[in-house]
C-alpha atoms as a printed R data frame, in Angstrom:
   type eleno elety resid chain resno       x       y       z
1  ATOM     1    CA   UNK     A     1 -26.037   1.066 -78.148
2  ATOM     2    CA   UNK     A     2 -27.903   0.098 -74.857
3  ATOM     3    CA   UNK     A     3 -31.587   1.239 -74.361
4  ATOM     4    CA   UNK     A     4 -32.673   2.578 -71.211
5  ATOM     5    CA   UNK     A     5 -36.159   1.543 -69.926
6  ATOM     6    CA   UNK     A     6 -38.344   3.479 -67.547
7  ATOM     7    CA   UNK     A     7 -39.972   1.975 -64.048
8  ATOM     8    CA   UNK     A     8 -43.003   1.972 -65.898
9  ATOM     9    CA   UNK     A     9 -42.330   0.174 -68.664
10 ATOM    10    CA   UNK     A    10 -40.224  -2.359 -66.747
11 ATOM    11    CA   UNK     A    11 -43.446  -2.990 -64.854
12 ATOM    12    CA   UNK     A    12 -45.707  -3.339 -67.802
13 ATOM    13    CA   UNK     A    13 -42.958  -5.903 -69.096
14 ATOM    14    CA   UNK     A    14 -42.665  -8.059 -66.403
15 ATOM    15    CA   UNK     A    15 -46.820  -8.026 -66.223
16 ATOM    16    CA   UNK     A    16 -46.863  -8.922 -69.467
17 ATOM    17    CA   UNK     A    17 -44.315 -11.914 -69.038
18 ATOM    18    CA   UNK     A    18 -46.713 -13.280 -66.620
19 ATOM    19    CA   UNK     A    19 -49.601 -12.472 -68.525
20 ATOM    20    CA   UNK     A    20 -47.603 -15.013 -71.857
21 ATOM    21    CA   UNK     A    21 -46.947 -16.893 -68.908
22 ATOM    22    CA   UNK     A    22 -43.277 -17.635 -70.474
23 ATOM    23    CA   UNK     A    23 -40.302 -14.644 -70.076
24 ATOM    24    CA   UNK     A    24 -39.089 -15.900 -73.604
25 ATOM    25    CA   UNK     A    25 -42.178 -14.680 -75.331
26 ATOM    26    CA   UNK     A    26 -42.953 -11.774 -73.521
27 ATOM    27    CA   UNK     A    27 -39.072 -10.199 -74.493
28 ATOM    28    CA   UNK     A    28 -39.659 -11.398 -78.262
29 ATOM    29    CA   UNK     A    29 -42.623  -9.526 -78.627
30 ATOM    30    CA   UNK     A    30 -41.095  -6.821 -76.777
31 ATOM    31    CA   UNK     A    31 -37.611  -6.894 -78.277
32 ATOM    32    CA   UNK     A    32 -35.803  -6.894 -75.055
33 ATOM    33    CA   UNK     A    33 -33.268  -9.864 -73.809
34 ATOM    34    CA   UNK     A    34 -34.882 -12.445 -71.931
35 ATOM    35    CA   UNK     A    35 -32.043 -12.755 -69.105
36 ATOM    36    CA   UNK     A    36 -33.119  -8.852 -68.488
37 ATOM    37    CA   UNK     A    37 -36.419  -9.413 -68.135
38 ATOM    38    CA   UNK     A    38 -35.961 -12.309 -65.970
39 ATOM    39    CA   UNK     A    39 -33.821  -9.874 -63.432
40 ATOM    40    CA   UNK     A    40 -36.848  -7.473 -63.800
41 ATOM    41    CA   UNK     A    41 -39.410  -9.955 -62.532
42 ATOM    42    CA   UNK     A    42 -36.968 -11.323 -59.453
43 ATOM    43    CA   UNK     A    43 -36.837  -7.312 -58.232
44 ATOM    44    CA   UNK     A    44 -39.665  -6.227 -55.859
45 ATOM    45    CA   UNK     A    45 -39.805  -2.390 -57.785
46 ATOM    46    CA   UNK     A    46 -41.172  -4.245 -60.362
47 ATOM    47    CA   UNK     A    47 -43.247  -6.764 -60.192
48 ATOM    48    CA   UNK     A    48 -45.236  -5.403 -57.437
49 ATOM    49    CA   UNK     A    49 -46.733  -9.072 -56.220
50 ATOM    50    CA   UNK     A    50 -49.074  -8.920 -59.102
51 ATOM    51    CA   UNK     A    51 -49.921 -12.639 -58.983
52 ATOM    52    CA   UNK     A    52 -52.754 -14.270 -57.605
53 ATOM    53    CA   UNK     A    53 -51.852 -17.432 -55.195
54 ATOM    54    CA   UNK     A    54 -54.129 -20.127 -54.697
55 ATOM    55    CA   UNK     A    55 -55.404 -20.679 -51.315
56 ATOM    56    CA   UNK     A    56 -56.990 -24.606 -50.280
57 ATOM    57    CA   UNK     A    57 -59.383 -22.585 -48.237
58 ATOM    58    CA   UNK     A    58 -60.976 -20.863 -51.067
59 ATOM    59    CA   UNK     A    59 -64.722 -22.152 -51.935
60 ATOM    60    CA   UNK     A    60 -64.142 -23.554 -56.188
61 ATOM    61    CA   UNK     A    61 -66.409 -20.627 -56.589
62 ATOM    62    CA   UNK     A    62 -64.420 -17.901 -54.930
63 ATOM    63    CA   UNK     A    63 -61.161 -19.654 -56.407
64 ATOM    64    CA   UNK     A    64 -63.198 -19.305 -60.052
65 ATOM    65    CA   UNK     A    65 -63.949 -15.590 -58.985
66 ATOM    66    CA   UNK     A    66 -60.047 -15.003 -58.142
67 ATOM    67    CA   UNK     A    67 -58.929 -16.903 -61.224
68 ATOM    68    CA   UNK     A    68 -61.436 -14.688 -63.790
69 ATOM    69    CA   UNK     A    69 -60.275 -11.126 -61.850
70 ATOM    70    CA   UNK     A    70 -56.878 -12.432 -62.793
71 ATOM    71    CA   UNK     A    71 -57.098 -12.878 -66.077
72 ATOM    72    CA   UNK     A    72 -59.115  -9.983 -66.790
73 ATOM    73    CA   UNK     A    73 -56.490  -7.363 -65.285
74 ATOM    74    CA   UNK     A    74 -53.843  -9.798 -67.422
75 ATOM    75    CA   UNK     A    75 -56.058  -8.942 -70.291
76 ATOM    76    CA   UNK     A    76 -56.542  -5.098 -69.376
77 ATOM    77    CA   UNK     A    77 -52.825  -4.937 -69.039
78 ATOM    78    CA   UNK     A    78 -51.986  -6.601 -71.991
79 ATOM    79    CA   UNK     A    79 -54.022  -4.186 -74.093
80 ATOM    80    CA   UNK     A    80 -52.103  -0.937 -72.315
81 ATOM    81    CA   UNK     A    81 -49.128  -2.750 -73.572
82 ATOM    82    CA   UNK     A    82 -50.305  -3.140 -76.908
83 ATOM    83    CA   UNK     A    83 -51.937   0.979 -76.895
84 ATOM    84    CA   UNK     A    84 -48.451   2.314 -76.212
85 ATOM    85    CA   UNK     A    85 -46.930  -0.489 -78.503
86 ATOM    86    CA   UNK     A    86 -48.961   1.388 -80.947
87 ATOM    87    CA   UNK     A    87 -48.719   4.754 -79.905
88 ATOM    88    CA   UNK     A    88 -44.629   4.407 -79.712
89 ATOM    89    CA   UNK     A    89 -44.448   2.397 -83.140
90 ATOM    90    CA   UNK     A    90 -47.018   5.363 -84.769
91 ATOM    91    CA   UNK     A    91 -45.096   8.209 -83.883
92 ATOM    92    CA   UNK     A    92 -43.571  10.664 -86.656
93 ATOM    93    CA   UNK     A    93 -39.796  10.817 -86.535
């Protein structure tokens, strides 16, 4: 039996795999096949250009700035991830 995954949750998924920084983690902890995920984060619905390039003409301090905004919306969106982790795994069936 095949699952079906919403937009959003393709999103979150291919955020995430960024986030572990490896698309072999990020479908283990989410239980999905890594080859899927992998299509997810080559398709523009999905992963939205939600990474951060480097620019040379960035001051170290604005490059810190960029780097810390980074990982703190990785952070924020790997705790919404984990919430409705939670909130699917809790429910009553």
């Amino acid at each position: 039996m095949s699952r079906i995954f919403d937009e959003s949750f393709k999103k979150m998924a291919v955020e995430l795999s960024y986030v572990k920084e490896s698309v072999v983690s990020a479908a283990k902890a989410l239980e999905i096949d890594a080859d899927l995920l992998s299509k997810w984060r080559k398709d523009p619905r999905f992963n939205g250009g939600s990474l951060v390039s480097k620019k040379p003409t960035l001051t170290d301090t604005e490059q810190e700035n960029r780097n810390l905004r980074k990982q703190l919306k990785d952070m924020e969106v790997e705790n919404a991830i984990l919430k409705k982790t939670v909130a699917i795994f809790s429910k009553k069936y």
